[in-house]
C-alpha positions as CSV (number, residue, x, y, z in Angstrom):
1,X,203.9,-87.3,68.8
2,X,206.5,-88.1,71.6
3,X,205.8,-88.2,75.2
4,X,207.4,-85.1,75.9
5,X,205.6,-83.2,73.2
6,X,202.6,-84.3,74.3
7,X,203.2,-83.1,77.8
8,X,204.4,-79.4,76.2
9,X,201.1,-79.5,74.7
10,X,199.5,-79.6,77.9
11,X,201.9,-77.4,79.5
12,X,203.4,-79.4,82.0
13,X,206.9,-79.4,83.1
14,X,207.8,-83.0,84.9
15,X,209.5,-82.3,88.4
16,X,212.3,-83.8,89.7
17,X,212.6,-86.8,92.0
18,X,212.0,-86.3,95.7
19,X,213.7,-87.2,98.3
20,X,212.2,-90.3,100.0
21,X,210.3,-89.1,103.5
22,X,211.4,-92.3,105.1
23,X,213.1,-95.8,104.8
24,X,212.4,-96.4,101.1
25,X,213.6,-95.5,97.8
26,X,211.3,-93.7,94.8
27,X,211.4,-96.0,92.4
28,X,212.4,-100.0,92.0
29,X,213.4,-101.6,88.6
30,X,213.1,-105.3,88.0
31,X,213.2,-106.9,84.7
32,X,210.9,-104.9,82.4
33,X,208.8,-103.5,85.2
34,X,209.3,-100.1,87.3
35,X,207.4,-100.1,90.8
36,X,207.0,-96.3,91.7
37,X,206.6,-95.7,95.4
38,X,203.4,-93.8,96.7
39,X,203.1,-90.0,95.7
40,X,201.2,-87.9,98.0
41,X,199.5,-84.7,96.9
42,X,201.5,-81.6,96.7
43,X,200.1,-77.9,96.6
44,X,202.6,-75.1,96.1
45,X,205.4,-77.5,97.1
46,X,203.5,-78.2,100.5
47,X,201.5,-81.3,101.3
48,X,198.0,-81.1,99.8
49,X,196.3,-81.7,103.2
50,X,192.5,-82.6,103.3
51,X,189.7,-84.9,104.1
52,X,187.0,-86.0,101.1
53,X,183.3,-85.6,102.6
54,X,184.9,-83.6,105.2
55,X,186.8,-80.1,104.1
56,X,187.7,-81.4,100.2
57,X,185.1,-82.2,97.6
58,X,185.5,-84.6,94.3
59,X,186.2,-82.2,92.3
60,X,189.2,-80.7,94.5
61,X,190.2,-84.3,94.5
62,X,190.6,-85.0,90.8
63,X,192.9,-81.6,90.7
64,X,194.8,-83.2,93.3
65,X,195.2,-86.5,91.7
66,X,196.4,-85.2,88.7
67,X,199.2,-83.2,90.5
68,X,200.2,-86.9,91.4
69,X,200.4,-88.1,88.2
70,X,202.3,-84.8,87.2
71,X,205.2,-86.2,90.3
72,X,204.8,-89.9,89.1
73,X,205.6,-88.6,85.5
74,X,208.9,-87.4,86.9
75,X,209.7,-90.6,89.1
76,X,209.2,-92.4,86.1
77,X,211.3,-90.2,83.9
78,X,214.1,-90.5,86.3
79,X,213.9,-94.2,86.4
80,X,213.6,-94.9,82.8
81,X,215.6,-92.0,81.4
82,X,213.1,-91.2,78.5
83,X,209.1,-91.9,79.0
84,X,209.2,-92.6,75.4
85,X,210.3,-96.5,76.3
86,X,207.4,-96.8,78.3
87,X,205.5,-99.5,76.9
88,X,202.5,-99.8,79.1
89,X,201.4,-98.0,82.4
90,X,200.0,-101.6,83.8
91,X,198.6,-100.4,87.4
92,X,198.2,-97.3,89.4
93,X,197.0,-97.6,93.4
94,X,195.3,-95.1,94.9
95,X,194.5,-94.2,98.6
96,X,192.3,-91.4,99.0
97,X,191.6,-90.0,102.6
98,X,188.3,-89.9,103.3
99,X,185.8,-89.7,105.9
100,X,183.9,-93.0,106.3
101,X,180.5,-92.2,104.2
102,X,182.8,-90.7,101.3
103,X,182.4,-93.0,98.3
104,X,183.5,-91.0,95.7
105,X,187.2,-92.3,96.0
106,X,186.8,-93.4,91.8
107,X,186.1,-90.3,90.8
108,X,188.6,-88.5,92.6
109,X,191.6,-91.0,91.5
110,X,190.4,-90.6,87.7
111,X,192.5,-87.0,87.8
112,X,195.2,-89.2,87.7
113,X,194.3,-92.1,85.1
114,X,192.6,-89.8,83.0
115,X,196.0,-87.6,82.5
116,X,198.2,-90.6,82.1
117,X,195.6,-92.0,79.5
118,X,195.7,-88.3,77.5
119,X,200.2,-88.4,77.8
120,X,200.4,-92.0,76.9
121,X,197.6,-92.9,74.8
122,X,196.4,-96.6,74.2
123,X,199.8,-97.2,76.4
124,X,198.4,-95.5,79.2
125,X,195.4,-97.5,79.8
126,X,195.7,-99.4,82.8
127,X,194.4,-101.3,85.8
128,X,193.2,-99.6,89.0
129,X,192.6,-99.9,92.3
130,X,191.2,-96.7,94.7
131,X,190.4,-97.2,98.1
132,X,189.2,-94.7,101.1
133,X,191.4,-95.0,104.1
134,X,191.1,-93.2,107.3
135,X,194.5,-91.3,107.1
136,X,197.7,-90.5,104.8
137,X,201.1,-89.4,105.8
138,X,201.3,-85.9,106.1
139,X,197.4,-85.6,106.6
140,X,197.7,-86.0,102.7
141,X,194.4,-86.1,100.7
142,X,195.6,-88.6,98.1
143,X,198.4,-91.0,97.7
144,X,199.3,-92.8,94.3
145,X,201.7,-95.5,93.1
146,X,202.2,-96.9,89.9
147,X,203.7,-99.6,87.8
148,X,204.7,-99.3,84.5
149,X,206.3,-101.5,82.1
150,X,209.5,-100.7,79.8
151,X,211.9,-101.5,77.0
């Protein structure tokens, strides 16, 4: 099954690219590799604001951090033309505001790796990292970037 039937199966619809919020572009190529640039949260087109432990629980979280992966999805279809050439998702990086005794961070950032894993398959499994931070632009409640690698 391609990519893209996959993700009709699931009923998503990949977004376009949007505009960088600052000095930096959405995507960077080199060699086989594609470096996404952080994705925050999006709600209804508006920045999915929230704090974990504060006003947003784990299982808000995940919901949110697969609407990331939804965005990424699109960043990398832009870069790569057709998702189908993606031979490995290698890395995704996630930041997950949260109040200091919050550690559910994992949990939260598995909305994410658990949708690429189902779109992808054994090419989606990848390495992680989720950390707490104190803040995201925008008063976001998750940020993601990824790395993938291509033909």
């Amino acid at each position: 099954m391609s990519i893209y039937d996959k993700l009709k199966s699931l009923n998503i619809e990949l977004p376009p690219v949007a505009a960088p919020a600052a000095a930096y572009v959405p995507f960077v190529r080199t060699g086989n590799l594609v470096f996404l640039s952080g994705h925050v949260a999006r709600k209804d087109g508006k920045p999915w604001v929230g704090q974990f432990g504060v006003n947003m629980g784990t299982d808000e979280g995940k919901a949110a951090a697969r609407a990331v992966a939804i965005d990424l999805m699109g960043t990398l279809h832009a870069a790569v033309g057709d998702l189908n050439k993606v031979r490995r998702i290698v890395k995704l990086m996630s930041l997950v505001n949260s109040a200091p005794d919050f550690t559910e961070q994992h949990l939260v950032t598995n909305g994410a790796s658990e949708l690429i894993g189902e779109v992808f398959g054994e090419r989606g499994a990848h390495a992680r990292s989720a950390f707490g931070v104190a803040q995201i632009p925008l008063g976001c409640c998750v940020e993601i970037e990824l790395i993938a690698e291509v033909e």
